[in-house]
C-alpha positions, 0 to 999 in steps of 0.5 A: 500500500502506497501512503494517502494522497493529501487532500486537495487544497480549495482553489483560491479562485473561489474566494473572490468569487464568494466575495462578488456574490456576497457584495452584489447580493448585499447590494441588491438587497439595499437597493431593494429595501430603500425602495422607490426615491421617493423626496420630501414634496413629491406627490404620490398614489398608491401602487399594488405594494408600493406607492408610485411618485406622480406629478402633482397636477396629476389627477392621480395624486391623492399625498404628497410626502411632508417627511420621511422618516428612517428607522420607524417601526410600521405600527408606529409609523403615523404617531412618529410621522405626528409627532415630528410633521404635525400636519400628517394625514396618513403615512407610508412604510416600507414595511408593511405591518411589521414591528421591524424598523423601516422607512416611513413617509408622512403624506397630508391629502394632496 
């Protein structure tokens, strides 16, 4: 009997090609969660799961953002949005229902 083979070391061509998956993942997911740009004095109307930035003399337009804030938890959105821009109607968030922090925008009726 012959003595073992080693075992292959793992080609390091794999490392940059984890890297640039992690990175591009990373980055699409941050695209993807700051969702549409949407600035304080855009008007807007709501989309299918989203709200879709229209002009302001556009008969769609039922807000216009006053605020936007970060980091809000969803069930808090509209006293948050209150609390800071008092003339708020109704608000926005990125995260749907949840407890988990998003960004929130403040509307008043345009």
């Amino acid at each position: 009997m012959g003595a073992p083979v080693p075992p292959a070391r793992p080609s390091r061509a794999l490392v940059p090609a984890a890297v640039a998956v992690v990175v591009l993942s990373v980055l699409g997911l941050v695209l993807l969660v700051r969702g549409p740009g949407v600035d304080v004095g855009d008007c807007v109307t709501a989309g299918d799961r989203e709200v879709v930035v229209v002009g302001c003399d556009d008969p769609a337009a039922t807000f216009q953002v006053v605020g936007v804030l970060d980091d809000v938890p969803a069930v808090d959105s509209q006293p948050a949005c209150l609390a800071v821009f008092p003339r708020t109607t109704a608000s926005y968030s990125d995260g749907g229902l949840s407890r988990e922090p998003s960004r929130v925008l403040c509307l008043v009726a345009a």
